[in-house]
SERO-4910 file (N, C-alpha, C, O; in steps of 0.05 Angstrom, whole numbers):
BEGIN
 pado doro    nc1    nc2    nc3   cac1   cac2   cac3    cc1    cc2    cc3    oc1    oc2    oc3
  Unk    A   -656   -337  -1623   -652   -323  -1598   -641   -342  -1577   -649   -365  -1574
  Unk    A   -623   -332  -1564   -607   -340  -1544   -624   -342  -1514   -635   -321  -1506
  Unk    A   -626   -360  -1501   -639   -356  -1467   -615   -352  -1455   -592   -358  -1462
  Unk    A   -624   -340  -1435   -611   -337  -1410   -605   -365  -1396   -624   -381  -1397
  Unk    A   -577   -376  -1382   -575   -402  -1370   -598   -397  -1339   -604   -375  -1330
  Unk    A   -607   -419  -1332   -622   -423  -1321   -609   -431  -1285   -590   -446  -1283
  Unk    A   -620   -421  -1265   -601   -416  -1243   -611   -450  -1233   -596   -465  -1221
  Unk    A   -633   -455  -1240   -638   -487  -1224   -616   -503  -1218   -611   -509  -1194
  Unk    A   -602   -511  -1238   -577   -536  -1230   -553   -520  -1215   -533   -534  -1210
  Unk    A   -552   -493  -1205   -541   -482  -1186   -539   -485  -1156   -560   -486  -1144
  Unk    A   -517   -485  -1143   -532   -492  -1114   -529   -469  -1107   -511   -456  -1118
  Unk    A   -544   -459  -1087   -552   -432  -1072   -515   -424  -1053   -510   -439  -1034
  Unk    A   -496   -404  -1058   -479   -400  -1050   -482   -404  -1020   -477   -426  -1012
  Unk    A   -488   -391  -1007   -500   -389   -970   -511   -413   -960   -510   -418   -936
  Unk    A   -525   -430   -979   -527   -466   -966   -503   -482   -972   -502   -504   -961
  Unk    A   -481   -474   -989   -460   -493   -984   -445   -481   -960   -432   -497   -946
  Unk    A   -445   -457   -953   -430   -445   -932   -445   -460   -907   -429   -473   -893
  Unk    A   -467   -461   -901   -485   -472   -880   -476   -495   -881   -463   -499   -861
  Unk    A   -476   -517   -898   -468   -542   -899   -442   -550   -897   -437   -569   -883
  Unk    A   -424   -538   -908   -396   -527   -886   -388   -524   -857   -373   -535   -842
  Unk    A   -410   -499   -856   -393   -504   -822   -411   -524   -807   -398   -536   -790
  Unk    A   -443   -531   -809   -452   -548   -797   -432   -571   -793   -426   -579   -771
  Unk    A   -418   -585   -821   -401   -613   -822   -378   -610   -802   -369   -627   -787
  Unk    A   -364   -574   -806   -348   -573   -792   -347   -585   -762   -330   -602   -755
  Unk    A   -369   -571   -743   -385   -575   -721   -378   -589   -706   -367   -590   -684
  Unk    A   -394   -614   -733   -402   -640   -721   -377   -660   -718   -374   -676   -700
  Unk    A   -360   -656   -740   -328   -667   -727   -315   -655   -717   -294   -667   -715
  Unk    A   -314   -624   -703   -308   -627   -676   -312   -638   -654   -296   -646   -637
  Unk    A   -343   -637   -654   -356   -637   -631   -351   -686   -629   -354   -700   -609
  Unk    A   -345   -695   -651   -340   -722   -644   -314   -729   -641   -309   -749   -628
  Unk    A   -290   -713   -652   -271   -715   -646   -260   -700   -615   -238   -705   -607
  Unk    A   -274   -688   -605   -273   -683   -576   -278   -700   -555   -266   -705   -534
  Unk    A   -302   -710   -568   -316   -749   -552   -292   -756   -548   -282   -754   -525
  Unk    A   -275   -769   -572   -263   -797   -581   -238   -783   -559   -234   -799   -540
  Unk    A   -225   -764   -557   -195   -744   -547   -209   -755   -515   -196   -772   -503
  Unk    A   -236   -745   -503   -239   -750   -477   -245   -775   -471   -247   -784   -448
  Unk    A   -249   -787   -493   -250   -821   -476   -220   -827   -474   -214   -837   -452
  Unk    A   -202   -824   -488   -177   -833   -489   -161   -819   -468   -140   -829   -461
  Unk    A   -170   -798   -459   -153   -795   -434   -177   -791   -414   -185   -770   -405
  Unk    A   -186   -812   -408   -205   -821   -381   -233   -804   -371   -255   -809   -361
  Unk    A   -223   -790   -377   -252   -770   -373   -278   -773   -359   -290   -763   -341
  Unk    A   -282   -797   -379   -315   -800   -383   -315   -831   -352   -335   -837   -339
  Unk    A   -280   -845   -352   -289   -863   -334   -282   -855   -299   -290   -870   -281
  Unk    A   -266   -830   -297   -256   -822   -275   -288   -818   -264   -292   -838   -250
  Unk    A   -300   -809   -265   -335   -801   -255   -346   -821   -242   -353   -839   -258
  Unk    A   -352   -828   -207   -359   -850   -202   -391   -859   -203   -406   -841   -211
  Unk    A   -400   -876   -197   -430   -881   -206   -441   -866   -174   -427   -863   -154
  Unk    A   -471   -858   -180   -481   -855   -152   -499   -880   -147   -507   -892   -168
  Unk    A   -504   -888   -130   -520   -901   -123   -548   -885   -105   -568   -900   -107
  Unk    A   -552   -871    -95   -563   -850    -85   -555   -823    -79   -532   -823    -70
  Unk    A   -568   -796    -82   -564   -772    -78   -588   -769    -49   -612   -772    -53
  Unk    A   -580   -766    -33   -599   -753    -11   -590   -737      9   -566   -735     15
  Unk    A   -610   -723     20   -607   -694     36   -604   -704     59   -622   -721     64
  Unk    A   -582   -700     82   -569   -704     99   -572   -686    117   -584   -666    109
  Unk    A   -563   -685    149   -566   -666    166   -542   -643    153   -542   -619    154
  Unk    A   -520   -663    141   -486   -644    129   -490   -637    104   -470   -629     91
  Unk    A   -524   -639     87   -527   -623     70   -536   -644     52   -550   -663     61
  Unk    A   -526   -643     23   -530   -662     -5   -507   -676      8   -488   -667     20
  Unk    A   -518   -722     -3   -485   -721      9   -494   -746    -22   -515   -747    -34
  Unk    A   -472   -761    -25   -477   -784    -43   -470   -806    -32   -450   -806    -18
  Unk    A   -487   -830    -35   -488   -855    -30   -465   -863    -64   -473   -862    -87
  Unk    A   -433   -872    -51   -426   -880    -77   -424   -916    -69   -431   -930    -50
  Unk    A   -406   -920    -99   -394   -948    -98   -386   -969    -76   -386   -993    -76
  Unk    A   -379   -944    -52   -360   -951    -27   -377   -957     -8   -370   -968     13
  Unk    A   -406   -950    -15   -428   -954      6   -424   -928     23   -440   -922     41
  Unk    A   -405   -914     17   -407   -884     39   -413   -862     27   -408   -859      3
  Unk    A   -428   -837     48   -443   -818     34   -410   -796     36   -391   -794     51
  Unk    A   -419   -783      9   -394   -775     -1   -411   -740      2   -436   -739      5
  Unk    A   -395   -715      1   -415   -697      4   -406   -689    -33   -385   -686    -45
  Unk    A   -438   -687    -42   -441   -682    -60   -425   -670    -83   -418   -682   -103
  Unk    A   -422   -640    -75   -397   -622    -87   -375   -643    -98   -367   -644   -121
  Unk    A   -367   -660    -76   -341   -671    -80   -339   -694   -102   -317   -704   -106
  Unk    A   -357   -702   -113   -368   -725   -134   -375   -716   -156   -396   -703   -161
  Unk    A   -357   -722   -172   -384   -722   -204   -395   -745   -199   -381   -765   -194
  Unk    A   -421   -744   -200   -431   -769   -208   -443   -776   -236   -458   -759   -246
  Unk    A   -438   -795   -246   -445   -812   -275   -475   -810   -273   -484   -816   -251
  Unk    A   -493   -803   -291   -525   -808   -288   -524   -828   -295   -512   -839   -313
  Unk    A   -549   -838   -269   -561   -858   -271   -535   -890   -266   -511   -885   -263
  Unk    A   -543   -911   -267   -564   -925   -278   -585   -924   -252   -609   -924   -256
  Unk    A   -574   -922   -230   -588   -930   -203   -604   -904   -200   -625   -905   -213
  Unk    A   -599   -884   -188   -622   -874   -170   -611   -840   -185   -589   -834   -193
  Unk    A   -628   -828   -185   -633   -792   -198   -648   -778   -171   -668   -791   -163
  Unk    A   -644   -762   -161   -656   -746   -136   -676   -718   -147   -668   -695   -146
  Unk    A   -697   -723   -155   -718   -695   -151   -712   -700   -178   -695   -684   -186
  Unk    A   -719   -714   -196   -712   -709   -225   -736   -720   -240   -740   -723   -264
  Unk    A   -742   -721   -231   -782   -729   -231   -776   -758   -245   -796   -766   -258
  Unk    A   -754   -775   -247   -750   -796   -252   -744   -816   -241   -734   -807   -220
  Unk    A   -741   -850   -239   -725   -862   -230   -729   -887   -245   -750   -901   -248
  Unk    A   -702   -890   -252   -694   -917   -258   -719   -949   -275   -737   -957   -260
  Unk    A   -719   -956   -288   -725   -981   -294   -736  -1004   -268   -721  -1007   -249
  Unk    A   -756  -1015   -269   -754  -1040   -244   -737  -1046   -235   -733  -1041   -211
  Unk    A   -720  -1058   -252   -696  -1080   -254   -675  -1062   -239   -662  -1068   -219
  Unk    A   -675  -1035   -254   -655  -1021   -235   -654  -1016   -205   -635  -1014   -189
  Unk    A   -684  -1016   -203   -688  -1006   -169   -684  -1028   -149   -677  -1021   -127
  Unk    A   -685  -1044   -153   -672  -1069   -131   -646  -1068   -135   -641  -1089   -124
  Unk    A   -622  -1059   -143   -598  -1061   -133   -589  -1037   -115   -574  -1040    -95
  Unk    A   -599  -1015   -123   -601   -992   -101   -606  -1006    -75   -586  -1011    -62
  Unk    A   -627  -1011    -67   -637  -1020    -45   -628  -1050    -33   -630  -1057     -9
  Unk    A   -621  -1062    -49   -599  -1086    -42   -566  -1062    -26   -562  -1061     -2
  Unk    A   -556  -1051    -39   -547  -1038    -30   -542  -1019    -13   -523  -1016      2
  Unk    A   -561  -1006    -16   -566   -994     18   -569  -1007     42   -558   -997     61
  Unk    A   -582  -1026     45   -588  -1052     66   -558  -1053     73   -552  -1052     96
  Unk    A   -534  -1057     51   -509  -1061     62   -493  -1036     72   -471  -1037     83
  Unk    A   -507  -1014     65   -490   -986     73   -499   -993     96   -481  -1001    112
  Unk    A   -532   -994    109   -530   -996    134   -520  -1012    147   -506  -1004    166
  Unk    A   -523  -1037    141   -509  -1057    156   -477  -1050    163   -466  -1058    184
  Unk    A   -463  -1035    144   -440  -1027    144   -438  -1000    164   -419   -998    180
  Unk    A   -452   -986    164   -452   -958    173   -480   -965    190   -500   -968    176
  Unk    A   -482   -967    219   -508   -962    235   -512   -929    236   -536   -925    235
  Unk    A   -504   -914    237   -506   -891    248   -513   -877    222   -523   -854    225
  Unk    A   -509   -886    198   -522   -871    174   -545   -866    174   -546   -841    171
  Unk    A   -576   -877    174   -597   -872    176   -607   -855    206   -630   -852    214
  Unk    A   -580   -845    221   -590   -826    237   -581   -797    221   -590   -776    232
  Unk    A   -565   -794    197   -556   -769    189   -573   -766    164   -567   -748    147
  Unk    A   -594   -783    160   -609   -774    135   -635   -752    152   -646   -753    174
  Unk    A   -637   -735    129   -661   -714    138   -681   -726    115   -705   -730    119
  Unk    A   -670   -732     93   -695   -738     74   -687   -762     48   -666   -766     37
  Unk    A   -706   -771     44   -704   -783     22   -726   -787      9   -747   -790     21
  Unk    A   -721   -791    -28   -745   -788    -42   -739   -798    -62   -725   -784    -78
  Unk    A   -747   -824    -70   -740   -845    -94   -759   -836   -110   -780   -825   -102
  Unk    A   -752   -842   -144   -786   -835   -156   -776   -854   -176   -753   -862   -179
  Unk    A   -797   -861   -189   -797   -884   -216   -819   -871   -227   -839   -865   -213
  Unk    A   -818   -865   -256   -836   -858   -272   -846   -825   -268   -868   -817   -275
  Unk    A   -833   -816   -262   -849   -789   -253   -857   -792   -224   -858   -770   -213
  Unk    A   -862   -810   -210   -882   -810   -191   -859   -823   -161   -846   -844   -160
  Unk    A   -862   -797   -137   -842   -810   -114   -859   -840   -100   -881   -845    -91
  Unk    A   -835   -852   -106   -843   -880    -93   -842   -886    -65   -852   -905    -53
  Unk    A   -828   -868    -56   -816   -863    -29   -807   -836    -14   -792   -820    -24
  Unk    A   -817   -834      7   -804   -808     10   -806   -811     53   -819   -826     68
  Unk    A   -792   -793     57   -782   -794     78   -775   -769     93   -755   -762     80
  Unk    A   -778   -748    112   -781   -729    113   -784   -718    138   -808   -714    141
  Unk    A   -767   -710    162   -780   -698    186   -796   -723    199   -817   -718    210
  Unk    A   -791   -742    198   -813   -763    211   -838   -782    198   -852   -801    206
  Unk    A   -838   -762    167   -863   -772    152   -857   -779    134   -848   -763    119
  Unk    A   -860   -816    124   -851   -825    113   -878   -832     82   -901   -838     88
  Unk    A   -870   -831     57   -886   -838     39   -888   -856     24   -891   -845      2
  Unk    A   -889   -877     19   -887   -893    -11   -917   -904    -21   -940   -908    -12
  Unk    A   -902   -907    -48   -927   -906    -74   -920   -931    -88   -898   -937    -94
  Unk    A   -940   -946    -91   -931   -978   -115   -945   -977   -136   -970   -977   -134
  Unk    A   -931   -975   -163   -944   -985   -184   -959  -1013   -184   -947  -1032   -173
  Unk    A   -981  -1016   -193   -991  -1044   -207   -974  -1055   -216   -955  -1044   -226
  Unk    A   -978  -1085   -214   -950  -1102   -225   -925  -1100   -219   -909  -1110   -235
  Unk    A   -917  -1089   -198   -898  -1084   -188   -889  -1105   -164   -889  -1094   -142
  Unk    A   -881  -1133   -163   -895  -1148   -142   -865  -1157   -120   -864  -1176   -105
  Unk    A   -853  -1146   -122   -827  -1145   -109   -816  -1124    -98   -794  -1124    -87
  Unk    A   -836  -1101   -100   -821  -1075    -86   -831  -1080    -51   -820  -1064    -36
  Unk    A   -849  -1098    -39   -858  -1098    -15   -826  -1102      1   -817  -1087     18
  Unk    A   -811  -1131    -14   -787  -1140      5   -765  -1115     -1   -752  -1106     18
  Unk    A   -761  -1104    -28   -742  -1093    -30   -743  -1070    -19   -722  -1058    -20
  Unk    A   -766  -1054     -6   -769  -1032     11   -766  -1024     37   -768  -1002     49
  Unk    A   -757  -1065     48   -758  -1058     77   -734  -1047     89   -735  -1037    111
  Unk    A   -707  -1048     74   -683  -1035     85   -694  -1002     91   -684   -988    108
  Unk    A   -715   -995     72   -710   -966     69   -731   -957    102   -731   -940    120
  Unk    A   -746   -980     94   -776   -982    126   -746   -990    151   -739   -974    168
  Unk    A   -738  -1004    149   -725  -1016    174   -711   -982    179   -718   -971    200
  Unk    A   -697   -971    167   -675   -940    172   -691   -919    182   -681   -902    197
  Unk    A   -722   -920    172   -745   -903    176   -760   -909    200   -777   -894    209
  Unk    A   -752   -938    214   -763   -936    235   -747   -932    264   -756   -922    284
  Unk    A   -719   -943    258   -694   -940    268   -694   -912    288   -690   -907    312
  Unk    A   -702   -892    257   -703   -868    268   -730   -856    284   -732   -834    296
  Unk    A   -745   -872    283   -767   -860    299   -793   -857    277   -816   -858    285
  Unk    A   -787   -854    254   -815   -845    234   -835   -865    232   -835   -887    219
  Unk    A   -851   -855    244   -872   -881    237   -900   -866    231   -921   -878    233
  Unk    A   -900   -844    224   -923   -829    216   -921   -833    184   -899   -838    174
  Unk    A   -948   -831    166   -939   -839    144   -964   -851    127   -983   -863    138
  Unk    A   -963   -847     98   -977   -863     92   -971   -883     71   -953   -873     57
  Unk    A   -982   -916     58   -979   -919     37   -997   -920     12  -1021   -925     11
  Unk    A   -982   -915     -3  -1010   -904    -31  -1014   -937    -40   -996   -947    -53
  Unk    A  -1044   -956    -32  -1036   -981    -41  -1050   -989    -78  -1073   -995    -85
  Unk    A  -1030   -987    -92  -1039   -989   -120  -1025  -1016   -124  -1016  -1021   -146
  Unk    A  -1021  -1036   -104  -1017  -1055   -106  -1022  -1069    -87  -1014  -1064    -64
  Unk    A  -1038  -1093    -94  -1037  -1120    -68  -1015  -1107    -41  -1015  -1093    -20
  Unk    A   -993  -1129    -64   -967  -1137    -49   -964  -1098    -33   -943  -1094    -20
  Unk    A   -976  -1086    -35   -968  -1065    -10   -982  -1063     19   -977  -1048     38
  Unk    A   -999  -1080     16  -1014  -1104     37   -991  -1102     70   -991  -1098     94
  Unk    A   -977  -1109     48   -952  -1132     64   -935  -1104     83   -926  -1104    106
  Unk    A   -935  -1082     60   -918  -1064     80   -935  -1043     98   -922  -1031    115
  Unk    A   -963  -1037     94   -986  -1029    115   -976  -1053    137   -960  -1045    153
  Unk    A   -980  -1071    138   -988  -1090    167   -953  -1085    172   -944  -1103    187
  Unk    A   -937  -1069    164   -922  -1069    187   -927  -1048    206   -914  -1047    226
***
């Protein structure tokens, strides 16, 4: 007696089709990468350095040190500063923001009179915030350098008049920015 061939060493018709167009897909979708890096795409996009809410609306803190209005920017995410994104940046990253800003103002006096708000966050959690007069910041533990690198943002906040406020002290070194 004869058996029937056995379907095991068969492959299922409709999983090679699946495996098909999935492969298809996926070299489109990288050969589209490789086409938009080669004609600029990905580097025309300038970095933000800050996104904050302005009396003239969303504006961006770019490259140039000037606030750009939003709309008019793509901005590149990250490395520096994300606005309401329940994120921000690495340590290391957050001191060049604020090295930077110190020079928008220095460059621009009249900028920290057109901010309505601002709200830095690291980790989930706003480190800073600024608002109608009421100013916030929060320090992680071990964090032992955000006292100096915060005062550009204290010096613009007081400029303007805000001095209501509190600081959340989860660090010493936030000591230093209470006794101002």
């Amino acid at each position: 007696m004869q058996s029937e061939p056995t379907e095991e060493g068969k492959a299922n018709p409709p999983a090679k089709i699946f495996l098909l167009i999935g492969g298809l897909l996926a070299f489109t979708g990288g050969l589209i990468i490789v086409l938009s890096s080669f004609t600029g795409t990905f580097t025309q996009r300038g970095a933000c350095l800050g996104i904050v809410a302005t009396t003239d609306g969303w504006m961006v803190l770019d490259q140039s040190l000037t606030l750009v209005p939003y709309k008019d920017v793509q901005c590149r995410p990250g490395p520096l500063l994300r606005y309401g994104e329940g994120e921000l940046l690495d340590r290391p990253e957050f001191r060049p923001f604020l090295n930077r800003w110190k020079e928008a103002v220095a460059l621009h006096p009249q900028l920290p009179d057109r901010l309505s708000e601002i709200e830095l966050r690291r980790n989930g959690d706003a480190v800073f915030f600024a608002s109608e007069g009421r100013l916030r910041i929060e320090l992680e533990a071990g964090v032992r350098t955000w006292p100096h690198t915060l005062l550009p943002l204290l010096q613009a906040a007081e400029a303007k008049g805000w001095n209501r406020g509190f600081v959340d002290l989860k660090d010493e070194d936030a000591l230093l920015i209470q006794a101002r």
